[in-house]
C-alpha positions in Angstrom: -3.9 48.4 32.1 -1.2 46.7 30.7 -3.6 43.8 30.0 -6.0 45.7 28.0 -3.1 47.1 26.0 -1.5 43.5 25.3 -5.1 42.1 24.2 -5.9 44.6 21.9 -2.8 45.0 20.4 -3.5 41.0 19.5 -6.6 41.3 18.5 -5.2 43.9 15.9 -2.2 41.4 14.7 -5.2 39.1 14.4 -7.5 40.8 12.0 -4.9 42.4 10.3 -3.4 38.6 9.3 -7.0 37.6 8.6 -7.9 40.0 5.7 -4.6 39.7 3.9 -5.5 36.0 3.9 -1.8 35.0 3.0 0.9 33.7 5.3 3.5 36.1 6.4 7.4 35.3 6.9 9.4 33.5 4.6 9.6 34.2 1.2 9.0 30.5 0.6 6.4 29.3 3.1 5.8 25.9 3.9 2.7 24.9 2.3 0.0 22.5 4.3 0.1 18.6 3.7 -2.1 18.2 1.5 -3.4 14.4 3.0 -6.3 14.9 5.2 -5.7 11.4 8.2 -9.2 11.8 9.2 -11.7 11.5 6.2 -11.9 8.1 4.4 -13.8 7.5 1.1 -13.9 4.2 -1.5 -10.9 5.0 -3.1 -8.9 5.1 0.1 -10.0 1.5 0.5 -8.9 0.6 -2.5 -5.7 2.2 -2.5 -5.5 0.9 1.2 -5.8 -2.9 0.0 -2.6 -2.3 -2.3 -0.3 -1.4 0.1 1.9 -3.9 0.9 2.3 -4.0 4.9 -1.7 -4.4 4.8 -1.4 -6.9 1.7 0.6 -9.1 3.3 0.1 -9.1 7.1 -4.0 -10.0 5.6 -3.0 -12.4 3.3 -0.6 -14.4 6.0 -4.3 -14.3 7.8 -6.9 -15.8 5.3 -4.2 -18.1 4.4 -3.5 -19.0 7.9 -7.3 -18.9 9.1 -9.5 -19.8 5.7 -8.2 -23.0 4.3 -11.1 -24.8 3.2 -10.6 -28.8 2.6 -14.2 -29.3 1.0 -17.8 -29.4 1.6 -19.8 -32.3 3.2 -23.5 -33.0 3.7 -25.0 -33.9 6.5 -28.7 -35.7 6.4 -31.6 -34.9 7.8 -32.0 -35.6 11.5 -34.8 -38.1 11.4 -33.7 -39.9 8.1 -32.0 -42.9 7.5 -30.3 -42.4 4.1 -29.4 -45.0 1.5 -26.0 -45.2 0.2 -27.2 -44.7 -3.5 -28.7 -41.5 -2.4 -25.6 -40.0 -0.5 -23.3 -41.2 -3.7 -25.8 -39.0 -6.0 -25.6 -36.1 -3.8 -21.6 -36.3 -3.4 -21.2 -36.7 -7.1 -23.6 -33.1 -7.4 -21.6 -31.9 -5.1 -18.4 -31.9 -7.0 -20.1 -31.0 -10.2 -21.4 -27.5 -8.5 -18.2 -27.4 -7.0 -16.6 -27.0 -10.0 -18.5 -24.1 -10.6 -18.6 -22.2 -7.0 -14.8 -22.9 -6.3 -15.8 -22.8 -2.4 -11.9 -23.0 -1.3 -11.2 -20.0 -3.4 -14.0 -17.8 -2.9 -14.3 -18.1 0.3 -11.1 -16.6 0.9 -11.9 -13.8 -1.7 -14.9 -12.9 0.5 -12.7 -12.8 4.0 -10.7 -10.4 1.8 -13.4 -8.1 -0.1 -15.2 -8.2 4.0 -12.5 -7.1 5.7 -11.4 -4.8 3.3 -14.8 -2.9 2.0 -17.3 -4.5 4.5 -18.8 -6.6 2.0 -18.0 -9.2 -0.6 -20.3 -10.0 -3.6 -20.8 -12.6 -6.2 -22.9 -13.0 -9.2 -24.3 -16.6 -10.1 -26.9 -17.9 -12.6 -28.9 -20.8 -12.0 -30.2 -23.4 -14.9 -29.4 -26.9 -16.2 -25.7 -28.3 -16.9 -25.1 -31.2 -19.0 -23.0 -33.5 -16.6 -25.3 -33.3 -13.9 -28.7 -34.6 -13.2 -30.3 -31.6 -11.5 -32.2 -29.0 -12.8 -31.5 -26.3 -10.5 -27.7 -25.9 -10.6 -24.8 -22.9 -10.5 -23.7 -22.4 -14.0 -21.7 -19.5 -13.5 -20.7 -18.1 -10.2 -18.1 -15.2 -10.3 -16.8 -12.3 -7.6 -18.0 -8.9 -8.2 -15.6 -6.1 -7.0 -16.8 -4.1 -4.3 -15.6 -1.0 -5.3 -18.0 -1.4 -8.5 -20.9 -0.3 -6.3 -19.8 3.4 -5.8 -22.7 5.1 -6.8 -26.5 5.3 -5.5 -29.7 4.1 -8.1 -31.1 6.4 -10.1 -34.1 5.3 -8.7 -34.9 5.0 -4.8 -37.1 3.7 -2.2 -38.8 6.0 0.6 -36.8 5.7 3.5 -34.0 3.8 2.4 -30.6 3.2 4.0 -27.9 4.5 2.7 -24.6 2.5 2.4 -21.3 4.0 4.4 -18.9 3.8 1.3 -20.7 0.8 -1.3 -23.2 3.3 -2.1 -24.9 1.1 -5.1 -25.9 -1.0 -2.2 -29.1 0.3 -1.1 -31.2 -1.5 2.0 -35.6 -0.5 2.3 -36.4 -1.5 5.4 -40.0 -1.5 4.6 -39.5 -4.9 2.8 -35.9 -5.7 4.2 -35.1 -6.1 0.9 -31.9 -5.0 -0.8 -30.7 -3.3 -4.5 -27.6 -3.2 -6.1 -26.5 -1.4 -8.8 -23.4 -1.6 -10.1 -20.8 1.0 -12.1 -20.3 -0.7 -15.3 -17.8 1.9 -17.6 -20.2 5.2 -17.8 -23.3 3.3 -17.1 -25.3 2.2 -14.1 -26.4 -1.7 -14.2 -29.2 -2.8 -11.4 -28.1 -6.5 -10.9 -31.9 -8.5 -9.7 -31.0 -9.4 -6.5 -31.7 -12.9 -6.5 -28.9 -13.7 -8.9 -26.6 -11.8 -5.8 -24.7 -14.0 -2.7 -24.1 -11.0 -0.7 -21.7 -12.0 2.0 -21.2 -9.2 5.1 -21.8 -9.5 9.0 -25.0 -9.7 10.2 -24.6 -6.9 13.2 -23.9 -4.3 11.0 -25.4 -1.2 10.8 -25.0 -0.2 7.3 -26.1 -1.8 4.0 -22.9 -2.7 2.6 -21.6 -4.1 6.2 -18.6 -3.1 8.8 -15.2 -2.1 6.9 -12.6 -3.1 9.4 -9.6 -1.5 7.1 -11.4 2.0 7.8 -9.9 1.6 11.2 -6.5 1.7 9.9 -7.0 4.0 7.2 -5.3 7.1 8.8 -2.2 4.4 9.6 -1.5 3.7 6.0 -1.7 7.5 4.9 0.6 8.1 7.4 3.1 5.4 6.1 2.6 6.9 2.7 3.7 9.7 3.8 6.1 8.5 5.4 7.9 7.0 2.5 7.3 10.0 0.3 9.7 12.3 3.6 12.3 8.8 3.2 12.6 9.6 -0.5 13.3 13.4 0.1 15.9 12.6 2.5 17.7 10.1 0.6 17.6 13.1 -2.5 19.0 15.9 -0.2 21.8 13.6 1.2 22.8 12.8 -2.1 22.4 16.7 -2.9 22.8 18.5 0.2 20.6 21.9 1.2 22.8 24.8 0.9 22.8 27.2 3.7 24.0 31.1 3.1 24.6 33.4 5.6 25.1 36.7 4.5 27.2 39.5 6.6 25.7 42.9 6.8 27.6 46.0 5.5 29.0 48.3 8.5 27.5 51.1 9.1 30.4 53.8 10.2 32.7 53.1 7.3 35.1 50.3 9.7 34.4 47.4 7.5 36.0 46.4 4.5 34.8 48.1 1.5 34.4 46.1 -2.1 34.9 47.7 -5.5 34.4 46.1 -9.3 37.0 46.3 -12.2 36.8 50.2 -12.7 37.1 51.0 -8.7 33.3 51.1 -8.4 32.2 50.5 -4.5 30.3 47.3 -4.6 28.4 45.5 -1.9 27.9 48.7 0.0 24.5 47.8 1.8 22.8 44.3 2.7 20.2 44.4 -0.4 23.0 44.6 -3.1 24.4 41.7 -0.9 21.1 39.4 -1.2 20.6 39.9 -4.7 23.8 38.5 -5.4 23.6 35.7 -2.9 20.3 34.3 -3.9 21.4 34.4 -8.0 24.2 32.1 -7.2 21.7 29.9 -5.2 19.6 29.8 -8.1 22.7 28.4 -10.5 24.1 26.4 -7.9 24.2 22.2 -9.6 26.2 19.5 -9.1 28.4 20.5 -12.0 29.2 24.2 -10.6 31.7 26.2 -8.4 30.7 28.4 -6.0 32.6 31.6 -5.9 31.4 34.2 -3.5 33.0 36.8 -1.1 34.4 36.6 2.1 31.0 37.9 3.4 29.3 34.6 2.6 29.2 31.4 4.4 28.2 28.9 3.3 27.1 25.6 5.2 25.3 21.8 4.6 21.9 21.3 6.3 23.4 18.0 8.1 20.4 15.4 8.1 22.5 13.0 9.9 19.5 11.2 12.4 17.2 12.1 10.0 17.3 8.6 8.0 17.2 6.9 11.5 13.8 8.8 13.1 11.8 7.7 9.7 13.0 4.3 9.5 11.9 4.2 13.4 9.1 6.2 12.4 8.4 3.6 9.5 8.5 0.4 11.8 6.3 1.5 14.6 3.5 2.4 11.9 4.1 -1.0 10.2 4.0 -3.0 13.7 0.4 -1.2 14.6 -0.9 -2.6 11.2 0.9 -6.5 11.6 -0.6 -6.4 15.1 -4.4 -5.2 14.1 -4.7 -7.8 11.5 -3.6 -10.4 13.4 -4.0 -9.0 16.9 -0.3 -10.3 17.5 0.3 -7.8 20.6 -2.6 -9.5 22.0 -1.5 -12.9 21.4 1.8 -12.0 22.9 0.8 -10.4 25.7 -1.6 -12.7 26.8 0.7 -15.6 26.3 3.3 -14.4 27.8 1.2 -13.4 31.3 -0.9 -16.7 31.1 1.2 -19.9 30.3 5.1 -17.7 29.8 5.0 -19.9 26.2 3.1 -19.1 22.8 0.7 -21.9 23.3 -2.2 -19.2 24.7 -1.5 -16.9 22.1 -2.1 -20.0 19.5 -4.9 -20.9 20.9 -6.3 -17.5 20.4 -5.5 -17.2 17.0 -7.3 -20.5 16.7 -10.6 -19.3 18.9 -10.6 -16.0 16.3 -10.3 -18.1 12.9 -12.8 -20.7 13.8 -15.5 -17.6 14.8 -14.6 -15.7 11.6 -15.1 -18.8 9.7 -18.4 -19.0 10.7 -19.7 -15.9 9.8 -18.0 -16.1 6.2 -19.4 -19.5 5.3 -22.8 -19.1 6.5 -23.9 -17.4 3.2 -22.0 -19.6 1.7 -24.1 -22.8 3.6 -27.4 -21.1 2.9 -26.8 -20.7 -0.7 -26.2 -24.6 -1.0 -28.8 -25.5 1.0 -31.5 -24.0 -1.5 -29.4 -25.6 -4.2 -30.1 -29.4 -2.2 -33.9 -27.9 -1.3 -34.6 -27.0 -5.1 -33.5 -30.0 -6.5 -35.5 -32.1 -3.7 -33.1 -32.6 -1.0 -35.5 -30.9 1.6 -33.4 -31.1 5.2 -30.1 -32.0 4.0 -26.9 -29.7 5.2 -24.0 -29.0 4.0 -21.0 -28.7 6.7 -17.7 -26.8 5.7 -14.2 -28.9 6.3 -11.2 -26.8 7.6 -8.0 -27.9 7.4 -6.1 -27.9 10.6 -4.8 -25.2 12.3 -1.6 -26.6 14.0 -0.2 -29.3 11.9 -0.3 -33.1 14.0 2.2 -34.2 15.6 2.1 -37.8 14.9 4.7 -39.0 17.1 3.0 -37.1 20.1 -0.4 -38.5 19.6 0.8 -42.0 19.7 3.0 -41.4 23.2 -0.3 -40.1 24.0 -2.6 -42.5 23.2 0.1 -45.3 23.8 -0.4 -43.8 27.4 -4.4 -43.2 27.6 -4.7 -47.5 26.8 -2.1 -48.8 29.3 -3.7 -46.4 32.2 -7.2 -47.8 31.1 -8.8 -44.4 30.5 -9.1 -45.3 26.9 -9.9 -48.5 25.3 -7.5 -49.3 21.8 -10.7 -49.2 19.8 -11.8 -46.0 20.9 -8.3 -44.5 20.4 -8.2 -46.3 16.9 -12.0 -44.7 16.2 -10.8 -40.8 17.1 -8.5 -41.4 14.3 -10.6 -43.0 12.0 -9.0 -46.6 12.0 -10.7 -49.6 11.5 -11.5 -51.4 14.9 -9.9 -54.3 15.9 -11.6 -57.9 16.5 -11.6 -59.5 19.7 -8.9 -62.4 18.6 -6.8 -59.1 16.8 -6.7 -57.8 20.1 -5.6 -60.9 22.1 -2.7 -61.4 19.3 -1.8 -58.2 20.0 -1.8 -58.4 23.7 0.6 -61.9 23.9 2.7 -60.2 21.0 3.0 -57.1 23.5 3.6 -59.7 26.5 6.8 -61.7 25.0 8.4 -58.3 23.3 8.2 -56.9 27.2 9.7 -60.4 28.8 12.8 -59.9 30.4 15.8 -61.7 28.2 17.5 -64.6 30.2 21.0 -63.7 31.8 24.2 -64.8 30.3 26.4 -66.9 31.8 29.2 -64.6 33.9 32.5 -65.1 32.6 34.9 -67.6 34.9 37.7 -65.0 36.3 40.8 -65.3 34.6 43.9 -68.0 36.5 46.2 -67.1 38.3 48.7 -68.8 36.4 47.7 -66.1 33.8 47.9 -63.8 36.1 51.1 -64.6 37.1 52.2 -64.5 33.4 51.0 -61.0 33.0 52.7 -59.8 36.2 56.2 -61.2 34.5 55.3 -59.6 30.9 54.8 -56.6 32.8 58.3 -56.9 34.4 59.6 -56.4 30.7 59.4 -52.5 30.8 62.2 -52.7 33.2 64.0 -54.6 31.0 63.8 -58.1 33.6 62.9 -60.0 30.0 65.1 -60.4 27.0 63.6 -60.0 23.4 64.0 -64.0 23.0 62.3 -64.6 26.4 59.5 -62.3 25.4 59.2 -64.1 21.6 58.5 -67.5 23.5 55.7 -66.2 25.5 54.3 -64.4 22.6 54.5 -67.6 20.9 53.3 -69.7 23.6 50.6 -68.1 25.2 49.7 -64.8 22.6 46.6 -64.0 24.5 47.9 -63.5 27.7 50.2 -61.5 26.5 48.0 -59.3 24.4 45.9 -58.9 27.7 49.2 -57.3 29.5 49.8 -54.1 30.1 52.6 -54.1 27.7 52.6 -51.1 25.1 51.9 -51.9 22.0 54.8 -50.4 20.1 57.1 -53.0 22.0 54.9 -56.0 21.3 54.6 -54.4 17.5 58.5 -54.4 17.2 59.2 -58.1 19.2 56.4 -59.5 17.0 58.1 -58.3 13.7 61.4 -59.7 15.0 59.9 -63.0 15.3 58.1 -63.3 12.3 61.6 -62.2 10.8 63.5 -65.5 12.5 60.3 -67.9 11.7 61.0 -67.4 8.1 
């Protein structure tokens, strides 16, 4: 019975709060966040590459994982090259070089992939002046992905539709794509063959795999995270007032308030409100409060306040360092496999050479055409990274210093891993005697004959002079006599100091 009554009475309070369709309470409600964590469009990807915990935890990566030396070619397998023919294609090389910028634009496209999912570039293809070839880049510039926010006005049957680059539009009947790109008001379609198109292979959408969506609702957080700093940093600086008013009695007992003329004032709770909340409205920095003993008035203390959002601030900023780089993986795993950093390095190393891969691969197929189209047929191009960990030279020699005496390792072949020039035959048996004599064992010196005993002796009675068994002129003779025995005694050198000076005084 009781039950029935409690769930009706709820269900009432229920409709009755739903068709007023306001919120009931305080006279200044709370109103809802207005940032919604869960939805993601372009623009929060482009806002989202601004900020700058993701801006620089994913440019310490590219820098770290993307650093291009330059581009070599490789021939084909079952050719034997000339040299004239390799110094032709070298010397193209840096002339379309100079136009593609590989070391630059390959980091832009890590970038623009990781960020929108895609990275795009526009090039034209004709004739420069400097180079031989017909078929060359003679412009090659990044588009930005953002650009490509809105669909064609004209579509294939059944196409796919991109996940946010909606001007990137795949038909699968052809497996061809379109893009069409927001230029001011207007809507450009760019021919596709003028279009390197960089994005991951696995992908299930047109315009590829954003991996910043993942972290979207991180970095909104953090936004608002900074916006609830800022607030708190105001309201220390100008603290919340809080006012508590006092109701009036009710049986006359309490103490009764009158104006200038002898007017009761104050007598019930409303006339106290009204009062209270007009001095809350004038209340400033530059006022005084003056209000009756039936007021209190206290600061809303935010004393932890500062600390929870710093803390808050940092945890939010450590999830985005550490998906970028994956560096709670790197230190985890390091830690429980080897107790050092050298696992976690190596992983890092594992990750940048795969991701290289997959960038540059465009990148190769759009020289190779260049080398096929201007008869080149079968060459390759292969990308040169610079290293990861920086050598340490003084390591590798101990090492390979050790490798040649143990006989794993010949000299040449150590010199050949580091591209030196091999050594001849009489080179290395120069070498070898060299090596021989600096090892020899120097010849012993003769030992030193022991000292007399007559100098002994002599010693023993210098000795005797710190109890006073030698006179200063006794002493003089010896020093004059035999000066080397007596600077091998145990005599201090103070006393000898002060007899020599005595001497040197009668000698003149």
């Amino acid at each position: 019975m009781l039950e029935n009554i409690r769930q009706k009475i709820s269900d009432k309070i229920y409709t009755n709060a739903k068709s007023t369709g306001t919120t009931a309470g305080l006279q200044f409600s709370l109103e809802a966040s207005e940032s919604d964590y869960s939805s993601i469009e372009l623009d929060d990807l482009r806002k989202g590459s601004k900020n700058d915990v993701v801006d620089r935890a994913l440019s310490a990566w590219i820098d770290f994982a993307f650093q291009l030396d330059y581009v070599d070619v490789d021939p084909p397998y079952d050719e034997e090259p000339t040299e004239e023919e390799k110094d032709e294609i070298f010397q193209e090389l840096e002339i379309i070089n100079k136009i593609i910028k590989p070391s630059l634009n390959v980091k832009s496209a890590a970038k623009d992939q990781w960020i929108y999912g895609s990275a795009i570039f526009n090039f034209g293809i004709g004739s420069l002046e400097e180079s031989g070839w017909s078929n060359v880049p003679t412009s090659f510039k990044r588009l930005p992905p953002y650009s490509f926010s809105e669909l064609p006005e004209t579509k294939p049957e059944n196409y796919r539709e991109a996940q946010f680059l909606k001007g990137i539009v795949y038909n699968p009947a052809d497996g061809s794509f379109t893009y069409t790109q927001k230029q001011k008001s207007s809507k450009v379609d760019l021919p596709a063959e003028n279009i390197l198109h960089v994005l991951s292979p696995t992908s299930e959408f047109p315009d590829g795999d954003s991996k910043y969506a993942n972290i979207n609702h991180i970095v909104k957080q953090l936004a608002d995270i900074e916006v609830a700093r800022m607030q708190t940093i105001r309201r220390l600086g100008a603290p919340v007032l809080c006012f508590t008013v006092e109701a009036p009695s009710t049986d006359g007992t309490g103490k009764t308030y009158r104006d200038a003329t002898g007017k009761p004032i104050f007598v019930n709770f409303g006339d106290r409100m009204a009062t209270v909340q007009e001095v809350a409205k004038n209340q400033n920095r530059g006022s005084i409060l003056v209000l009756p003993d039936f007021v209190k008035v206290e600061v809303l203390k935010l004393d932890n306040a500062l600390k929870a959002i710093r803390d808050e601030a940092e945890a939010k900023e450590l999830k985005i360092v550490q998906y970028v780089i994956c560096r709670d993986f790197t230190e985890n795993q390091g830690s429980s496999l080897s107790g050092s950093s050298v696992s976690g390095l190596d992983f890092l190393k594992l990750r940048a050479e795969g991701q290289r891969e997959d960038i540059f691969e465009k990148f190769a197929d759009f020289y190779n055409n260049i080398l096929k189209e201007n008869g080149k047929e079968g060459w390759k191009v292969r990308p040169v990274w610079k290293e990861l960990e920086p050598k340490n030279l003084l390591n590798d020699a101990m090492i390979a210093k050790a490798m040649v005496e143990s006989g794993v390792f010949t000299e040449n072949e150590v010199r050949e891993t580091v591209e030196f020039p091999e050594l001849s035959e009489e080179e290395l048996q120069e070498k070898s005697g060299r090596n021989s004599e600096e090892n020899e064992l120097p010849e012993k010196e003769p030992e030193e004959k022991p000292i007399e005993n007559s100098a002994i002796v002599l010693n023993e009675e210098i000795d005797h002079e710190v109890e006073g068994q030698l006179s200063d002129e006794e002493l003089a003779k010896l020093i004059k006599e035999n000066p080397l025995d007596v600077l091998r005694s145990k005599q201090k050198l103070e006393k000898i100091e002060k007899i020599l000076g005595k001497y040197i005084k009668e000698a003149k």
